[in-house]
C-alpha positions as CSV (number, residue, x, y, z in Angstrom):
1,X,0.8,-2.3,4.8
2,X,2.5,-5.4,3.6
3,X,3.1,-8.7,5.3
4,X,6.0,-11.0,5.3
5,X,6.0,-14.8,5.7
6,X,4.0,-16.1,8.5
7,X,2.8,-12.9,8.9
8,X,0.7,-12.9,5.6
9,X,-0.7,-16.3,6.3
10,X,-1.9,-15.4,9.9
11,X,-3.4,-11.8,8.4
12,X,-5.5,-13.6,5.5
13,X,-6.7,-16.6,8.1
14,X,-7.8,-13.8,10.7
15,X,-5.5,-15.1,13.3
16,X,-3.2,-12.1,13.4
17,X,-4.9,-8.9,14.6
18,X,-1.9,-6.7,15.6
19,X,0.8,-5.4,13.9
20,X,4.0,-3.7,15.6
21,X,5.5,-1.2,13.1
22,X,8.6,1.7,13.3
23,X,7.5,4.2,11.2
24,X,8.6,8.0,10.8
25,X,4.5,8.6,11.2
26,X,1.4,6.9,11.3
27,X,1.0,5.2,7.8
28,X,-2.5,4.2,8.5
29,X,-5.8,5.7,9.3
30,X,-8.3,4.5,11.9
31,X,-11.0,3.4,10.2
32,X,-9.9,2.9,6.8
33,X,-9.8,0.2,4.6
34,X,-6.4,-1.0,3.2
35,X,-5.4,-3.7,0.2
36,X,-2.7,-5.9,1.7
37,X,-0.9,-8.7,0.5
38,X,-2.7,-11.0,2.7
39,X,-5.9,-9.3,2.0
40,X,-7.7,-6.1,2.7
41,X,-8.4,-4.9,6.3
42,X,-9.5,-2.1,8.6
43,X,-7.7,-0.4,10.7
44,X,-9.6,-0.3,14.2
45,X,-7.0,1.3,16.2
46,X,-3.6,2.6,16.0
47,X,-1.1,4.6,18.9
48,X,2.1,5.2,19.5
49,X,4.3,2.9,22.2
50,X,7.4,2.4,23.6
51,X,9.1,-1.1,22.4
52,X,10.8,-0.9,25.6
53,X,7.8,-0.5,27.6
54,X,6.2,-3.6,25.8
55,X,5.7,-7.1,28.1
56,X,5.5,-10.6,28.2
57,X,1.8,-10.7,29.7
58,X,1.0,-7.9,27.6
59,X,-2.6,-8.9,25.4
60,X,-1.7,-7.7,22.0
61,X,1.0,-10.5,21.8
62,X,-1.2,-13.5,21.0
63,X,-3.0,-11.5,18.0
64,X,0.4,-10.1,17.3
65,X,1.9,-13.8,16.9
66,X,4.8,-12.9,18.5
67,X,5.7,-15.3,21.5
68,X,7.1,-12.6,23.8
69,X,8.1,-9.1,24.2
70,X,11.9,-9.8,23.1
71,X,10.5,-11.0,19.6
72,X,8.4,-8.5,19.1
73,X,11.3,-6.1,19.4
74,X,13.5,-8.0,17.7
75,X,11.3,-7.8,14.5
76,X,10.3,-4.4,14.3
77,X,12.4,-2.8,11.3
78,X,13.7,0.8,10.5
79,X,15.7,3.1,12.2
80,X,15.3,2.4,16.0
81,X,15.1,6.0,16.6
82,X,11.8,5.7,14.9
83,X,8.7,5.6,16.4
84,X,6.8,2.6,17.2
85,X,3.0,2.1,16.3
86,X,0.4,-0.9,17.8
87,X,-1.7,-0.9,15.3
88,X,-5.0,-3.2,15.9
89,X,-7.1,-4.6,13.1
90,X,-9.4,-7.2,11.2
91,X,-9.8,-8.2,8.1
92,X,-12.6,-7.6,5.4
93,X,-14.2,-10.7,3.8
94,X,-16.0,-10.2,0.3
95,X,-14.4,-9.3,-3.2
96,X,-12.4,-6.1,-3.1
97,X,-13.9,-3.1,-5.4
98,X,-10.6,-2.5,-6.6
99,X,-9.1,-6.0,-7.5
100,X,-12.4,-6.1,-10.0
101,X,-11.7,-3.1,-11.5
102,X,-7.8,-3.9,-11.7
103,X,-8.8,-7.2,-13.6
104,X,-10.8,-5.3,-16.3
105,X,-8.9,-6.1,-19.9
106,X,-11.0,-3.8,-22.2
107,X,-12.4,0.0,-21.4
108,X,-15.6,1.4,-23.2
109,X,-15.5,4.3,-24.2
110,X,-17.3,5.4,-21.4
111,X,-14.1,4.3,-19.4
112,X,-11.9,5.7,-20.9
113,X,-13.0,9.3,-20.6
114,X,-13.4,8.9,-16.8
115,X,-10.3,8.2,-16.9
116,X,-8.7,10.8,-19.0
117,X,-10.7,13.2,-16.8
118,X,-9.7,11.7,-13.6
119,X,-6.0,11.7,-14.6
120,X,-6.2,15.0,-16.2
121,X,-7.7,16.5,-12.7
122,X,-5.0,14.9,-11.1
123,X,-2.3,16.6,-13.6
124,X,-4.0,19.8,-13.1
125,X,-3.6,19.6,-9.3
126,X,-0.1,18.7,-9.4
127,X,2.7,20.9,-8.0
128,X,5.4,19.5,-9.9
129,X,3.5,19.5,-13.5
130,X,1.7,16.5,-15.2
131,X,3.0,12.8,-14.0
132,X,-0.1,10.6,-14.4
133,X,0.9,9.1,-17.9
134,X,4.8,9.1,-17.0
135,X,4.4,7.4,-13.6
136,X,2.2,4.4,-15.6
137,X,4.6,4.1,-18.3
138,X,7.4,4.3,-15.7
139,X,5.9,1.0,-13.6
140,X,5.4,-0.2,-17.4
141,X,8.9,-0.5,-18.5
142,X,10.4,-0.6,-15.0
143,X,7.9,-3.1,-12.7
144,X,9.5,-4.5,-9.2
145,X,11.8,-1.8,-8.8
146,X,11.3,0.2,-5.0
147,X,9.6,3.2,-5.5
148,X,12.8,5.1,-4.1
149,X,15.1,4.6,-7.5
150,X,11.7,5.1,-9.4
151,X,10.7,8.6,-8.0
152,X,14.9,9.3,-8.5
153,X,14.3,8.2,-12.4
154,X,11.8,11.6,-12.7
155,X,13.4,13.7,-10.5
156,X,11.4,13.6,-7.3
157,X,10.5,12.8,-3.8
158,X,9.9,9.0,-2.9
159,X,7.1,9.9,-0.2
160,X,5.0,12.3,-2.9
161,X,5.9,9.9,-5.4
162,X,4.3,7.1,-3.5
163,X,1.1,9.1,-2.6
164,X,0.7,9.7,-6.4
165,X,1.3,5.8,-7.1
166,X,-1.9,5.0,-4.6
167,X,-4.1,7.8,-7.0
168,X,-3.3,5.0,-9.5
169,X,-4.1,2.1,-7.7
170,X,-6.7,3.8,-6.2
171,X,-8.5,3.6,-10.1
172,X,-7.7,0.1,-10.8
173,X,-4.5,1.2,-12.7
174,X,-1.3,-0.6,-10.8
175,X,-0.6,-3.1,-8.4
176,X,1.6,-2.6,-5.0
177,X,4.1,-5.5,-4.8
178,X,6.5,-6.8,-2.1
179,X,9.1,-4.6,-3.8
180,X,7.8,-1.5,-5.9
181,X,4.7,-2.0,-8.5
182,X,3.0,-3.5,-11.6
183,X,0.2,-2.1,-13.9
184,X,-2.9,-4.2,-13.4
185,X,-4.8,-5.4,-16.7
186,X,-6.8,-1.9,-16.5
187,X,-3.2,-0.2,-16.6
188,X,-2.3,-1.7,-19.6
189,X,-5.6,-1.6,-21.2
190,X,-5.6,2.0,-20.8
191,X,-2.1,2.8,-22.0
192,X,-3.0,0.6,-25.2
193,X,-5.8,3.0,-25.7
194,X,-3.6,5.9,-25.2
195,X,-1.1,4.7,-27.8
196,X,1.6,4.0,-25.1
């Protein structure tokens, strides 16, 4: 989930709680930890509503900072004949396990065969043949570009394309931006290693 403007600075202080999204499905598990830019949090809660349905008095507002049920509406993006989601949360203090690995400039050589082997499983598992050294030197030579004209560059589907981007991430490898991605130190590090 990312956050725009005001949005991001109420997420990292803690004053925003509640997010209003339209999306196709839910993008977000209850009880899972996410990296945002504003921060990491977890999701406590998230359900379906009706935008129309949605009023002035209603309590998610406030933590929503959205100053009535016209604004609310008038934010949501997407297709309007997507579903809407309330999704309640709060965000996670303390370093995040990820951004630590990200930051890591040099791989042992203990590293770097956990990674060959994780990447290698993952290329093993794959429907649509190996991808984990393309994707990385795709976000290499192409970072900030939406993940939609990346997964068109090699032939596939944005939404598996994006799944196989957070495997990445997931390992320390890339960073999400505002618009598409960037390998993290670790990324780089590793495709150094790799002679790429």
């Amino acid at each position: 989930m990312l956050f725009a403007g005001s949005d991001r600075d109420g997420v990292a202080s803690g004053q925003i709680t509640v997010a209003y999204r339209r999306w196709a499905e839910p993008r977000v598990v209850e009880g899972r930890i996410y990296r945002t830019n504003a921060g990491r949090i977890e999701i406590d809660s998230i359900r379906q509503v009706n935008p129309d349905l949605i009023a002035d008095g209603d309590a998610d507002l406030e933590p929503a900072d959205r100053r009535n049920a016209r604004d609310v509406r008038r934010r949501l993006r997407g297709d309007e004949s997507l579903p809407t989601f309330l999704i309640r949360f709060h965000l996670v203090e303390g370093p995040d396990p990820r951004e630590e690995l990200a930051a890591q400039t040099e791989l042992s050589p203990d590293d770097l065969d956990d990674l060959r082997a994780r990447l290698g499983h993952f290329d093993e598992l794959s429907h649509h043949g190996a991808w984990t050294l393309e994707t990385l030197r795709l976000i290499q030579t192409r970072p900030a570009t939406r993940a939609a004209d990346l997964a068109a560059a090699v032939g596939r589907e944005t939404a598996p394309f994006k799944l196989d981007v957070r495997k990445l991430k997931n390992l320390g490898l890339t960073y999400s931006l505002e618009v598409g991605y960037r390998l993290s130190p670790r990324g780089a590090a590793y495709l150094d290693a790799e002679g790429n």
